[in-house]
N, C-alpha and C positions, 0 to 999 in steps of 0.2 A: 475553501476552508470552511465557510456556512456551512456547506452540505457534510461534510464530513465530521464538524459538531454536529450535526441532525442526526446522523448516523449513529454515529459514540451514545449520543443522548441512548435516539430508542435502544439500541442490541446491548447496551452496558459490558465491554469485552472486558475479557481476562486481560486479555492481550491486544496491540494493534504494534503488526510487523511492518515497518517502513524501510523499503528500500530508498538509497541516497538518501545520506543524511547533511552532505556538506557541512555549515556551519552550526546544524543542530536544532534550527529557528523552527521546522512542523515538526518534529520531536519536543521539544519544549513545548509547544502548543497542545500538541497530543496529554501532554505528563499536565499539562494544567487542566485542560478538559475533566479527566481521569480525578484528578485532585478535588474540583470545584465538585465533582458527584458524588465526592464523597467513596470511591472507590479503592479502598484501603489497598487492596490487594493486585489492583489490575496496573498493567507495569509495559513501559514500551520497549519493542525492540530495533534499533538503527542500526541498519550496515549500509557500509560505503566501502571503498577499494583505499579510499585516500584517508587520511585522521585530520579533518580542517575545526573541528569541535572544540576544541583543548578549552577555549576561553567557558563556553556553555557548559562545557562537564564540571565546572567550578560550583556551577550554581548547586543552589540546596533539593530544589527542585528536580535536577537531572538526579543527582547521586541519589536519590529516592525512587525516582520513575524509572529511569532509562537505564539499558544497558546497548552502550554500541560494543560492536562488530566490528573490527576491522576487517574487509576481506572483503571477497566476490560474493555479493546475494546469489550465485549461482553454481557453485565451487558447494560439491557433493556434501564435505565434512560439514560445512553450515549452513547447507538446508536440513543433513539429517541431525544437526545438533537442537538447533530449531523446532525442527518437526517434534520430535522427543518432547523437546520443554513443553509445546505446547499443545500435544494429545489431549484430548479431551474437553479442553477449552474453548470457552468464547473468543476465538477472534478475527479479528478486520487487517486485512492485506492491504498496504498501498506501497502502487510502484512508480517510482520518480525518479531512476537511476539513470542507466544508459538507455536513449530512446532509438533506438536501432531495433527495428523488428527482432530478429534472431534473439536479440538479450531480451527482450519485454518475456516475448514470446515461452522463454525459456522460465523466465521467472513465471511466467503466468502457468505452467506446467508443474513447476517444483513447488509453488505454494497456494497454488489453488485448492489441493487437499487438505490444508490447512484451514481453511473457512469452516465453519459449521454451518448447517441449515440458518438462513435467517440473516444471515449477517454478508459482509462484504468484501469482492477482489475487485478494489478500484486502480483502475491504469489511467495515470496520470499524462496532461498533453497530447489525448489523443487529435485534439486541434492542431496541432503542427504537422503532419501529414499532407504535404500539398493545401489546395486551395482549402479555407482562405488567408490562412495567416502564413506558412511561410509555402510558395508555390515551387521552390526548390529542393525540398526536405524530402523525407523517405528515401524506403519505408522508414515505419516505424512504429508507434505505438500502434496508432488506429491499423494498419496492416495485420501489426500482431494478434487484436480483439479479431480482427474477422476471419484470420488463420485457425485465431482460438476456437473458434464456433463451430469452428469443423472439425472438433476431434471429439472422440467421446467423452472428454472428461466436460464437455462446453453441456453436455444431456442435464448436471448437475447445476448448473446457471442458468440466470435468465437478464436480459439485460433492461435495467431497469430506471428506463426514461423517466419515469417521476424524479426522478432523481437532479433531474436538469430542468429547474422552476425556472420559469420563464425566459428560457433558453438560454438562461447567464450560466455557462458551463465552461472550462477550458478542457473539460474530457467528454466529449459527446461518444455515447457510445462505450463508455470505460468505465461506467457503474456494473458491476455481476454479480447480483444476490443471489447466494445459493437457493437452491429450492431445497 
């Protein structure tokens, strides 16, 4: 979550799309980020498949920042709803939903065009992937980054290790700064 204020900080988005939102808590963090800079205009957007939010959508904070999605981050009508709002803007991608290679992968495909030069498609957990934190997991996220690497649209990224200070990272490998 450090790095990802680090990010917000420098690229200042329009926008930052978060898949899985669950109970709302880095959607809320996001809209405060966004808040404390003074970012009148820039606004999050959460989808999840389930609505567990209800009590967060209260706050004053959400109904200002955020708007959730009910539904699949990957279900055409709302990537291409999505993609619309947010042409031509700054923003930052992060994906936390379903970690099963095939879904990452698929979100890492429908919103990677979405990033402008400069800023960021971060995929979350890609440490849970086999060794060393769960040795019976996968695929999954990390599968996904390295599938990703090898399509054309990975020519427009670059994955960017700075990004993981002093190795305290839970997505090694799931920073992708446009170029």
């Amino acid at each position: 979550m450090w790095m990802l204020q680090q990010i917000i900080y420098e690229t200042k988005p329009d926008y930052i799309i978060e898949t899985g939102t669950y109970l709302g808590g880095s959607a809320l963090y996001f809209a405060q980020i966004l808040e404390g800079m003074g970012l009148d205009q820039s606004k999050v957007i959460t989808i999840d498949i389930e609505d567990y939010c209800h009590e967060t959508a209260k706050l004053r904070l959400w109904k200002k920042r955020v708007e959730f999605i009910h539904g699949s981050s990957t279900g055409p009508e709302i990537v291409a709803r999505i993609s619309q709002l947010v042409q031509g803007k700054k923003v930052i991608v992060d994906l936390d939903s379903n970690h099963q290679r095939d879904h990452v992968f698929q979100e890492m495909m429908s919103y990677g065009p979405m990033v402008n030069p400069g800023s960021y498609l971060v995929v979350e957990d890609t440490n849970i992937d086999g060794v060393p934190v769960h040795p019976n997991y996968g695929p999954g996220p990390m599968a996904a980054v390295h599938d990703f690497l090898k399509t054309d649209l990975e020519k427009t990224f670059t994955q960017d290790v700075s990004r993981e200070a002093m190795i305290l990272t839970f997505f090694p490998g799931g920073w992708l700064k446009k170029k």
